[in-house]
Structures are given as structure tokens and as C-alpha cells.
C-alpha positions in Angstrom: 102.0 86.1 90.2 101.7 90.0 89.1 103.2 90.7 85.7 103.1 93.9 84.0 102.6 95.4 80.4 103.5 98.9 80.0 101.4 101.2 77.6 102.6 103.9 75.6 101.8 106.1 72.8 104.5 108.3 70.2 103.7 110.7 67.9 105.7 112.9 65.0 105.5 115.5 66.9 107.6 114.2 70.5 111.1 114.7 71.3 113.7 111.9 70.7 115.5 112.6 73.6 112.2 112.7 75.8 111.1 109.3 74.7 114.6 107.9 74.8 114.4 108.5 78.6 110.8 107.5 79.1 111.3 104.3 77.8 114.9 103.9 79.8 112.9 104.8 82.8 110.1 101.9 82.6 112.6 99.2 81.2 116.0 98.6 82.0 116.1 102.0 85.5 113.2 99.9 87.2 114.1 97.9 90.0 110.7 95.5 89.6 110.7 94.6 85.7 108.0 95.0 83.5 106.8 91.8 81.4 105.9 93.7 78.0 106.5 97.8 76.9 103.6 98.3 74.4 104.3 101.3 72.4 101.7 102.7 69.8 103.4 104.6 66.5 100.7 107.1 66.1 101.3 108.0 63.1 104.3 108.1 60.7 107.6 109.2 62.7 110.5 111.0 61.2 113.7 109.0 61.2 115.2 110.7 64.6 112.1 109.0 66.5 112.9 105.9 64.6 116.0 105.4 65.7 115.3 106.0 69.1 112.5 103.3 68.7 114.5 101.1 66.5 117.5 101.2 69.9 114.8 100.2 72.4 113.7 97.8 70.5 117.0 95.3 69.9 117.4 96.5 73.6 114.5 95.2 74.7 114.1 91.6 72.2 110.8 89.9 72.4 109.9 92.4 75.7 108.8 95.2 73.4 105.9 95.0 71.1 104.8 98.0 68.3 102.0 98.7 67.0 101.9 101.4 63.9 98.6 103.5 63.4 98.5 104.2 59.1 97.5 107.8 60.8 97.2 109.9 64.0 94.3 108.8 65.8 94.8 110.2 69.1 96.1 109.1 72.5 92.6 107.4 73.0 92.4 105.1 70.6 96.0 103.9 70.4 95.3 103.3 74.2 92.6 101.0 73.6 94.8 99.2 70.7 97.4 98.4 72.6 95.1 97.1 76.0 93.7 94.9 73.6 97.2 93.0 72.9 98.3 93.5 76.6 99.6 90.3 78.5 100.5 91.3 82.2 98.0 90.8 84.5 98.9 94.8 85.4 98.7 97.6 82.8 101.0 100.4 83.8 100.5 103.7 82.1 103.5 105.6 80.8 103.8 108.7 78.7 106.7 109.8 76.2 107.8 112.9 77.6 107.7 111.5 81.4 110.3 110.3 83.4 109.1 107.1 85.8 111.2 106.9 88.8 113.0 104.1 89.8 110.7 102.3 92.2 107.8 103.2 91.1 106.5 99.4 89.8 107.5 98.1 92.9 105.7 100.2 94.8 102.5 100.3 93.2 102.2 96.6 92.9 103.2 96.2 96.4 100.0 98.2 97.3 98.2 96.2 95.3 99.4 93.1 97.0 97.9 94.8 100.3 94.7 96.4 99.2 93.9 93.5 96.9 90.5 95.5 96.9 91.6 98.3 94.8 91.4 97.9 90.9 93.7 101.1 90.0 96.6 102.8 91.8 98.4 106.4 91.2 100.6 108.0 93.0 102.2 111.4 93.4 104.5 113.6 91.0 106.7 115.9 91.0 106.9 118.5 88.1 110.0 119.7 85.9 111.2 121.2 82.8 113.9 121.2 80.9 115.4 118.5 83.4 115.0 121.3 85.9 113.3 120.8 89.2 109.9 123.2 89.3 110.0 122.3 93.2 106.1 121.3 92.6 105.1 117.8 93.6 101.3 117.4 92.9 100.0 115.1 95.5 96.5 113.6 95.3 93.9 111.9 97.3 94.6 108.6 98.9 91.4 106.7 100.0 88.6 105.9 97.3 86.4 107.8 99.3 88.7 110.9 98.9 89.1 110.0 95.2 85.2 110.1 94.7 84.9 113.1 96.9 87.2 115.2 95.2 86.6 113.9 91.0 84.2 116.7 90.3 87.1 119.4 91.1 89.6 117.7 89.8 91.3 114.5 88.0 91.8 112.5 90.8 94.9 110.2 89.6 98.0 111.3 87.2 97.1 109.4 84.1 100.4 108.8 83.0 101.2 107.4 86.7 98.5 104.5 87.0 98.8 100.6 87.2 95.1 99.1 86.3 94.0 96.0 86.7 94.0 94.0 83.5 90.6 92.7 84.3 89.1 96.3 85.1 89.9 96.3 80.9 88.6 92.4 80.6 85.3 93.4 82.1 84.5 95.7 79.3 85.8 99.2 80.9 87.4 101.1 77.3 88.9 104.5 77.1 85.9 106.3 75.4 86.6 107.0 72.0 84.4 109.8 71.9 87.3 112.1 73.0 90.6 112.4 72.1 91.6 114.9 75.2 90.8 114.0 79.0 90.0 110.5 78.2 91.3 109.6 82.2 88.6 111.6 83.5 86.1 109.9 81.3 88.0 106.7 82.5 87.9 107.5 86.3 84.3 107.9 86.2 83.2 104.8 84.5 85.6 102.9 86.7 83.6 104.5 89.7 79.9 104.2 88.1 80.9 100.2 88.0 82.2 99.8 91.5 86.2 99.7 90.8 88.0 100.9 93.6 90.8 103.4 93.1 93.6 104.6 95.3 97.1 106.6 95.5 100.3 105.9 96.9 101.7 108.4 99.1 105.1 108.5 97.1 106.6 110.4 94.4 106.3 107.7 91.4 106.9 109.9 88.1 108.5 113.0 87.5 106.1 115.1 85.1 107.3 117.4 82.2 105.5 120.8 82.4 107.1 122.7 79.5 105.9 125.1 77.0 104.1 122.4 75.1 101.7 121.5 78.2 99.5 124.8 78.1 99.6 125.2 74.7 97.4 122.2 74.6 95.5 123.2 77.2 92.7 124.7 74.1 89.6 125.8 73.3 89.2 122.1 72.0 90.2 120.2 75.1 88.7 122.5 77.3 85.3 121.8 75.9 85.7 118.2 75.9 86.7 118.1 79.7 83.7 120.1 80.3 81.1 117.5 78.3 83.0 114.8 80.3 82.8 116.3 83.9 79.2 117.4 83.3 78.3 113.4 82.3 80.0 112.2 85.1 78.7 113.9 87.4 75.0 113.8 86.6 75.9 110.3 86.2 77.1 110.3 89.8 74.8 112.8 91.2 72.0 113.4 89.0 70.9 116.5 87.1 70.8 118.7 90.1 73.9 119.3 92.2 76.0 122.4 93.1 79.0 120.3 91.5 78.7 121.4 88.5 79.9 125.0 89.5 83.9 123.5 89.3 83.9 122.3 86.0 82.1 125.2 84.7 84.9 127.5 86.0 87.8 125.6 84.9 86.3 126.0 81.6 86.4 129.6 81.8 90.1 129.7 82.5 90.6 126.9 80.1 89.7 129.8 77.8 92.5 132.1 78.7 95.9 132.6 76.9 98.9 129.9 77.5 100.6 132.8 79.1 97.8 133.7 81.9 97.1 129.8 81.9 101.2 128.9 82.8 100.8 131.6 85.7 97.9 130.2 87.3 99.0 126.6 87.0 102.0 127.3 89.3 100.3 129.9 91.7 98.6 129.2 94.8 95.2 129.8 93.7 96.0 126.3 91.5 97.0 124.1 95.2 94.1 126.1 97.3 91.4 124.8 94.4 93.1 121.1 94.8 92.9 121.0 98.5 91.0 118.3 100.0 90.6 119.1 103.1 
């Protein structure tokens, strides 16, 4: 029988409101329980955080395990620390400024009931801010062939909206620790180099905070990683040859631009038209 461990990570520098709501959303709003809520202190928090951790936690009893990082290390490796403690035989992803909606477990393990074939499972989101609606659900490809037809344009999956297999992590698959920033990519193309299968639901799992905070991280420093990342993968995929290498090189470029010319672009058209799969 499926159980699951949800992963987490919190920093200094997250809302105490946000996380108060993304933990609500994977625990006690779920309609299919989790086992285990792993959550990763990365770093020292300031006492409003603590609190809000400190609530969950009697909530929650012997459900909720912590694990406190001396220092921030990055989402990466407080990933990898708390897969290594993980009991459920499914690791769900979840991040603390997200809001999971309701079904969202039942439904993704339901698919993995059916397609017993398929290792990791996303889903679709829909995007707000400020508890506002942006009216922008970001759908992604279904099939694993869609998934590896499309990874060179863009990340396949919404990291914070997987459920992996725990033995995908058992078999020796890791977040690399060599970057801190678009470690899913990194993750989605090891998974397909060692014949994990991936897939999407067609629903609406996670509702996705797009505020201010998003493209200011979008920077030179993550836009360089995702590039070294995209270019291994895919001459890992495809060799050292291939006219796939054109998409990642101009994603860089407009991962150069301001946050204010970067916000514009994310919600114009030009955005869906380069994510169409068709």
C-alpha cells in the first residue's frame, strides 16, 4: 500500500503566512493523507517562522519531522537531506509559498495505481498572487514521449507539483549538488538518461505564487546554471551536435533582461507560443 512523505524546504527569508498555508494545504485540506511532512530549516529562522513551524508541529505529532541546517545551503541540498530520512513509499514535493489543492495526492497516486510504469508524476497549475487569480494555468505535457520531446524547451514537470517514486531515489538518482537553482531540470534529465518514465495529470494540482519575488530570482546566477544544465542534458541525450541547443541559448539571453521586461514576457503570449507542444 502507497504511503507518502512530503518534502519541504524554509528559509529566513519566506513569509509566515505563505508557509502557514502550504503546510495546511498538504496536511490536514488533503482528502488522501500524507504519512510524513519533512520540512528542512535552512538556516536559522526568525521567531515569526518559528511559530508558524512550532503550530504545525504539535498539530501534526509524530507526522512531522524537522531537520535544521547550522546554515543556508540551498534548496538542493536540504532536498537530498530530507529524501534520505523519507519513509513513504511516495515522495511528494511541496514548496513554502505554494498552495496544493485539495485532491491533488489522490489524484496523482491514483495515476500511479494505473500506469504502475511511470516513476514520477506532475500535474498542472494554475498561477496567482497576492491570493489573486492571474487567470494562467500552465499546463504541461502528458505522455513520456511528450515529456522527452519537449525537455530541451522547457522544464517539463512543475517541481514543486511531483510525487516520485521512493525507489527512483533508492536506485541512486540525487538532486545534483552541483547547483543550487534548476536542480529539477538537472533531475528530469537523469531520470530520463536511466530509463524512469515520467508523466502529467491532466488536472489542476497546485496553485503557484508568481509574485514580485519570482523574477527577481530569475538572475544572472540562475540563468547561467540552467544554461550548463540544459546544455549537459542535452548532449547527454543527443550528443554534441543537435539544433537543440538553440532554446536554451535564447532563454539565457532573456534570462539576462530586467525583472521588469522579464515579468512582461512571462505572462505574454510569446511565453505560451514558446511552450506549445504541438
Amino acid at each position: 500500500m502507497e504511503s507518502i512523505t512530503v518534502i519541504m524546504s524554509v528559509y529566513d527569508g519566506d513569509q509566515p503566512d505563505h508557509l502557514y498555508k502550504a503546510i495546511e494545504s498538504v496536511t490536514v485540506a488533503q482528502t488522501l493523507q500524507p504519512r510524513q511532512l519533512i520540512l528542512v530549516e535552512d538556516g536559522a529562522l526568525r521567531r515569526a517562522l518559528r511559530s508558524v513551524v512550532n503550530l504545525w508541529q504539535r498539530r501534526l505529532r509524530g507526522r512531522m519531522l524537522i531537520i535544521r541546517n547550522r546554515q543556508n545551503v540551498g534548496l538542493t541540498k536540504s532536498l537530498n537531506r530530507a529524501i534520505a530520512l523519507a519513509r513513504g513509499t511516495l515522495i511528494a514535493r511541496m514548496d513554502s509559498d505554494d498552495v496544493s489543492l485539495p485532491d491533488r495526492f489522490r489524484r496523482q497516486v491514483q495515476y500511479l495505481r494505473n500506469h504502475p510504469d511511470v516513476a514520477i508524476v506532475g500535474g498542472a497549475i494554475e498561477e496567482f498572487e497576492d491570493e489573486q487569480r492571474c487567470g494562467c494555468v500552465r499546463e504541461y505535457p502528458l505522455s513520456h514521449d511528450d515529456i522527452v520531446g519537449v525537455i530541451h524547451r522547457f522544464s517539463p514537470l512543475a517541481h514543486p507539483a511531483v510525487m516520485i517514486r521512493r525507489k527512483v531515489f533508492v536506485c541512486g538518482v540525487r538532486y545534483d549538488e552541483r547547483w543550487r537553482t534548476s536542480q529539477d531540470v538537472a533531475l528530469w534529465f537523469e531520470a530520463i538518461e536511466r530509463g524512469w518514465r515520467m508523466a502529467n495529470v491532466r488536472d489542476v494540482v497546485l496553485r503557484f505564487r508568481c509574485d514580485e519575488r519570482l523574477y527577481r530570482r530569475r538572475g544572472v546566477a540562475k540563468a547561467w546554471d540552467e544554461l550548463r544544465i540544459y546544455v549537459q542534458g542535452i548532449h547527454t541525450l543527443y550528443g554534441l551536435f543537435s539544433w537543440r541547443y538553440i532554446f536554451p541559448l535564447a532563454r539565457f539571453c532573456v534570462r539576462l533582461l530586467p525583472p521588469r521586461i522579464i515579468r512582461l514576457l512571462y505572462h505574454s503570449p510569446i511565453r505560451n507560443l514558446a511552450r506549445r507542444t504541438a
